[in-house]
N, C-alpha and C positions, 0 to 999 in steps of 0.2 A: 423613553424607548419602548416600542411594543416587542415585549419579551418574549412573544409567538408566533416569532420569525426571527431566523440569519442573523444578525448587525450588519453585513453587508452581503453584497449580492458578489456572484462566484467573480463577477467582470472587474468588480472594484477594488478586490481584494488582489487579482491579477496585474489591475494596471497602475495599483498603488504602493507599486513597490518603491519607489523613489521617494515619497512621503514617510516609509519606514512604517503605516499602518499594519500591516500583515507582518510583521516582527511581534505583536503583542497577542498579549492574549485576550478572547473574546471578553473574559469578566474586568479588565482593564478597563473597558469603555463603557465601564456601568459604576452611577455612586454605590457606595458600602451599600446603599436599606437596600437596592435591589439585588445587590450580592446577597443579602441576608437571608430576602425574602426566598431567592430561588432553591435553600438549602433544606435539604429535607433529615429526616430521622432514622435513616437510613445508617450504619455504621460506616466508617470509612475502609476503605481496600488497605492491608499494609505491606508493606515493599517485602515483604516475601511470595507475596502473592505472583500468580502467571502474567507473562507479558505477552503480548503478542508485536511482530515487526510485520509492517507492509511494506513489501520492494513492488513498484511498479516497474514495470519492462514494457515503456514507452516507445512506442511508434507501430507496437503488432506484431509482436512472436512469431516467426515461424514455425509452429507445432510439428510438421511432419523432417523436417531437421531437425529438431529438439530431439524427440522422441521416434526413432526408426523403425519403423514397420519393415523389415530387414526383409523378411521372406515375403515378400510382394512383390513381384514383378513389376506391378504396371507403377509403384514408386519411381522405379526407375527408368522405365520407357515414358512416364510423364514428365523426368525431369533429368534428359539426359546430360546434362550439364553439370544440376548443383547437389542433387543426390547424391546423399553420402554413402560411400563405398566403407570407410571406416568407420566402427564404432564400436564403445563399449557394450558386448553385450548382458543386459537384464536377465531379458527371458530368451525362451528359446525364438520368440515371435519379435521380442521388441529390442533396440540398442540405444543408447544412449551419446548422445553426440560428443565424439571423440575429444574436444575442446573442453569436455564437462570431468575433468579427470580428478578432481577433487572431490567433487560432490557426488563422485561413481564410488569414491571411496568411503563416503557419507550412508551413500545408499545400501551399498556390501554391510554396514555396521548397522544396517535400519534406522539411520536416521535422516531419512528422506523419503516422503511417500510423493505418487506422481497418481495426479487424476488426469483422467483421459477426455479428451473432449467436452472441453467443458465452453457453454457459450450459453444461450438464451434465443426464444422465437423471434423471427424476422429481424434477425440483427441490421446495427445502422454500421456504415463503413467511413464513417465521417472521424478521425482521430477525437477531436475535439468533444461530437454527441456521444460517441461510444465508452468514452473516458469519465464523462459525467454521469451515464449509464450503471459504470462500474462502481463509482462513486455512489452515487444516491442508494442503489443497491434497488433500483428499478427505474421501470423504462418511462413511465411517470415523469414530471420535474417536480418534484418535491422540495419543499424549501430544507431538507436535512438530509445527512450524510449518512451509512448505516454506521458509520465508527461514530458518527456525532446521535443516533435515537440507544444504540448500546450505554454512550454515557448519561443523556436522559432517562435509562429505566435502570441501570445498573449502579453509577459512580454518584448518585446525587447526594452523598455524606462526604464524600472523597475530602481529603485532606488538603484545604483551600493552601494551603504552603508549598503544594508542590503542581506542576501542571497535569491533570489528566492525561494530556496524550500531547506530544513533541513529534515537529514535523522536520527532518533534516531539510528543507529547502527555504525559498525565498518567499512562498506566501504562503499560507493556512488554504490546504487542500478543500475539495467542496465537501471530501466524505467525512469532514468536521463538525461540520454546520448542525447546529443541535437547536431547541425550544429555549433549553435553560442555557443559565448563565456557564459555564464552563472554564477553568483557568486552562489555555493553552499554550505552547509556545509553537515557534516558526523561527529555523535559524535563519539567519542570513550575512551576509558580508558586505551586500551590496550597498546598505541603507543606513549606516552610522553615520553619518556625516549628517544627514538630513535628521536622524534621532537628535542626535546632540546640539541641533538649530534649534528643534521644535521645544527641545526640552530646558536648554541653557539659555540661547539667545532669543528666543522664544521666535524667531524669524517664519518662523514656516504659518505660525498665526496669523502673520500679518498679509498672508496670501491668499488673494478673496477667492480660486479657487479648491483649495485646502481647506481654507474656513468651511466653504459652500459641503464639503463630503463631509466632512465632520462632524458639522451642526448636523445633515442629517442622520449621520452615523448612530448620533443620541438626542436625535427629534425626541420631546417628548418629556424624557428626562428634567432638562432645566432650562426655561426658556429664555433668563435675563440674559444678554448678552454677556456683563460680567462674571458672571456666577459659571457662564460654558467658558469664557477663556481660560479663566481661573481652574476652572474643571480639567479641563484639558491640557493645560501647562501641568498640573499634577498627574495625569495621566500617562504621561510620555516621560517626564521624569522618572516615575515608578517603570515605565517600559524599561527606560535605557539603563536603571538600576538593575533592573530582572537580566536585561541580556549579560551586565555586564559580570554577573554572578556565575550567569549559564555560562560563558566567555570564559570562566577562570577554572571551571571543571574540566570542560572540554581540554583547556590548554594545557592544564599542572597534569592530564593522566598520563597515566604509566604502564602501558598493558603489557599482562604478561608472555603474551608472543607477538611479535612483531606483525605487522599488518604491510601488502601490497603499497606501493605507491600509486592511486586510482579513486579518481572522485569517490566511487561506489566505496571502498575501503576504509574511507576516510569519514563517511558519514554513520557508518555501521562501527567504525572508532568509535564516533560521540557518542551513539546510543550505548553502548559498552559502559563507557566513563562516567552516565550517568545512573543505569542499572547497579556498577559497581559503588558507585556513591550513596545506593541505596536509597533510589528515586522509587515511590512507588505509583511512578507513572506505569499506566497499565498496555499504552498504544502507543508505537512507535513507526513514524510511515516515512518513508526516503523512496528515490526512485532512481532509475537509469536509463539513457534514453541507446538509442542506435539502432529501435529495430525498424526502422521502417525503411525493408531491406527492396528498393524495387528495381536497383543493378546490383549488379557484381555482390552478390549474396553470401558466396561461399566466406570468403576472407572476411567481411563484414560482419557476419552472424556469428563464426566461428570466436572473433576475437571478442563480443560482448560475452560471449559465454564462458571465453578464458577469466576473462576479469571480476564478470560472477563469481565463476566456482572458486577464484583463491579467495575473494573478498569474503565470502558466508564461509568457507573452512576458516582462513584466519579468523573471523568475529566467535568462533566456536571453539577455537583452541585458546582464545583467551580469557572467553566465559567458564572455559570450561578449567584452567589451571586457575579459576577464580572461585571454584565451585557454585557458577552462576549458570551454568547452561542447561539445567535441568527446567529451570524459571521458565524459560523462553523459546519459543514456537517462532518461526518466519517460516509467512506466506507470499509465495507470488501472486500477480495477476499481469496480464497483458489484456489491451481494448480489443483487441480483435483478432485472429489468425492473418493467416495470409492462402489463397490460391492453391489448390492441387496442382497446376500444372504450372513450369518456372514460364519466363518473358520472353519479349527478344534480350532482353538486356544481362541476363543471365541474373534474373531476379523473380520477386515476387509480389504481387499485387494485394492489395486490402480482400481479404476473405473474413470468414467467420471463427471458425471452431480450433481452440488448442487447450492443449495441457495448461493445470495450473499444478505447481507444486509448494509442500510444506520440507521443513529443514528441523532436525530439531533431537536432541533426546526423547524429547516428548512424543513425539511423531511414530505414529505405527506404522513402519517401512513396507513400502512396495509399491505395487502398481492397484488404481481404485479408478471404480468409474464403471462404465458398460462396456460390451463388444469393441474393440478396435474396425473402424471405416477397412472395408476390399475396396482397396483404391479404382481398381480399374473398373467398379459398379456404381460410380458417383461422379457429377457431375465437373463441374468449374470448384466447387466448392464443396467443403465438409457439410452435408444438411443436418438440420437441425432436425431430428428424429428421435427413434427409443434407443440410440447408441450414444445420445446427447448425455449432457450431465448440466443441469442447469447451476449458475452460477452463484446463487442465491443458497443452492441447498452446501455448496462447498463453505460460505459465509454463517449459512446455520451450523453448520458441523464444527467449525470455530467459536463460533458463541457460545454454543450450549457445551460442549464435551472440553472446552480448554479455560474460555473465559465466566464457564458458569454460570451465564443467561439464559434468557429465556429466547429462544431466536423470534419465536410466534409473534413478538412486541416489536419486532422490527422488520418484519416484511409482508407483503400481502396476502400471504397465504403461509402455510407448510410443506418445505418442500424437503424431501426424503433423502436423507442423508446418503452418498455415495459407499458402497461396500467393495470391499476386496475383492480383487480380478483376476481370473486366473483364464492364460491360452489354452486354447489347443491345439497353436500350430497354423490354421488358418483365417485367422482373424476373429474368429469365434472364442467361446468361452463360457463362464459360466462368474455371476455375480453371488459376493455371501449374502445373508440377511445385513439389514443395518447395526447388528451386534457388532462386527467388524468392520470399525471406522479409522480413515487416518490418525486418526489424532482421538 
């Protein structure tokens, strides 16, 4: 295997859900000496240490419905349809969307900060490049993830008995992908059946296009044919032992406040079960999808943001009657905004610039970032300007101030940590120094 690069590429890992490969973890598919070698002197992180959670808000946020820019007029002569008339209000300038009524309750206790326009120069509007954008943590294609060069310069002692970092879905995301070896895990549901072929009946070997991903999976490694099957029938056996482990935490928990009935609810369950288990896995990433709101907006966006906000209060009322919730930070991101002005369809199109927000005891509450956009002096689109917040310095400001990196080792430059925002009423305001960070 050349161990300076992926094991797989972002597509294989995608379309290889039915092989059950993206169930495992990356150091699975490497023998012990190269596990050995990639292990450095580094001490290991231990389970009291900070966590951090990634929710993605798949399909493109609508920022200017999240976050209301309440005393602007032209919000709502540009959208006279789906502009929200109701909202929680923040500031005296911004409201929060009515739907978000938990996590307004979050925010009153300061434990929610909200950054403002947050995006990156000459954005791309393609779901897919924008999303790996977000992912690699540049615009660049880089063979690694920022969560996967964090665990190359941070976790390289980490305690090879427990995974790094656990992804609630069906493949190992590409903001994984790291140099070194890494134990990860990837839940899924989808893929037992075909685990327990490759691993008992050994049936999935015997499929010369299975074989063919495989062998190159761990080109490299061992070349005799015997020695890779043999290889790999131990490789998936230990998979489907590790799921079946992970399988029995998930199942036996017992949280102390009851959680929604909702995908999202239910994935932020696991990571709980396993925090509480006292995993001193440091990354936790899940998503949810429905925003890619381009009809009938209003109902549509309102109800993803119902299912958020009880899902993050419930995972917090029961870390927190765990006395776990102090541990643990979740960040959002979404790939892209959406449009200043709604459709014909009473929706909104692929744009650029929105809020991202953090959740959290940890979290220094309030509103960060620059100036709020005067909607009626901009275009089709939020532009990318000095009111911007690049996306990269919200990622550094997680690294360095929670997970206690070095962010410099993971992105192409330095970029200037987001400060506390304060209105004035018309969109204006005024930014503190970087002494005053979310988080």
């Amino acid at each position: 295997m050349n161990n300076s690069k992926h094991p797989l590429t972002r597509r294989e890992f995608l379309n290889n859900g039915a092989a059950g490969v993206g169930l495992v973890s990356f150091a699975s598919f490497a023998p012990n000496f190269l596990i050995d070698a990639a292990r450095a002197q580094a001490p290991g992180t231990g389970k009291d240490s900070k966590i951090l959670v990634v929710l993605q808000l798949a399909g493109g946020n609508d920022g200017l419905n999240t976050i209301i820019q309440h005393q602007d007029d032209a919000y709502y002569s540009r959208r006279p349809t789906i502009a929200q008339k109701d909202y929680h209000e923040m500031t005296d300038y911004l409201g929060m969307n009515k739907a978000m009524t938990e996590l307004k309750a979050m925010y009153d206790e300061g434990d929610m900060a909200t950054i403002m326009n947050v995006g990156y120069p000459n954005p791309n509007r393609s779901h897919f490049r924008a999303t790996d954008i977000f992912h690699n943590g540049s615009k660049a294609r880089t063979p690694t993830g920022w969560v996967g060069r964090y665990m190359d310069n941070a976790c390289v002692g980490f305690d090879r008995s427990y995974p790094v970092a656990i992804n609630m879905g069906e493949s190992v995301p590409l903001t994984f992908a790291s140099k070194r070896l890494h134990k990860v895990y990837s839940n899924s549901t989808g893929a037992d059946d075909a685990i327990k072929a490759a691993a008992v009946d050994r049936k999935m070997l015997d499929d010369p296009a299975t074989m063919a991903l495989l062998k190159k999976t761990v080109k490299g490694s061992m070349k005799a044919e015997n020695s890779l099957v043999s290889y790999l029938s131990s490789s998936y056996m230990d998979a489907f032992v590790e799921k079946e482990k992970m399988d029995a935490i998930m199942d036996g928990y017992n949280p102390d406040s009851p959680y929604p009935n909702s995908g999202l609810a239910r994935s932020l369950k696991n990571v709980a079960s396993f925090i509480a288990k006292g995993f001193p896995t440091r990354v936790y990433y899940t998503k949810t999808g429905g925003f890619d709101t381009h009809a009938n907006q209003v109902a549509r966006h309102g109800g993803n943001w119902t299912t958020i906000s009880k899902a993050i209060a419930a995972f917090y009322k029961d870390l927190k009657a765990k006395g776990l919730d102090k541990q643990v930070v979740l960040m959002t991101f979404s790939e892209f905004g959406r449009r200043v002005d709604e459709n014909g369809s009473q929706g909104t199109d692929h744009g650029t610039i929105a809020p991202m927000f953090a959740f959290g005891p940890g979290v220094n509450g309030g509103v960060y970032g620059k100036s709020a956009y005067n909607i009626g002096e901009v275009g089709g689109d939020l532009p990318w300007n000095d009111k911007a917040t690049d996306f990269r310095a919200v990622y550094s400001t997680v690294i360095q101030n929670w997970l206690g990196a070095d962010p410099s080792k993971l992105f192409d430059k330095t970029y200037k940590q987001p400060g506390k925002f304060d209105h004035n009423g018309e969109g204006g305001g005024t930014v503190s120094d970087v002494g005053e960070t979310f988080v």
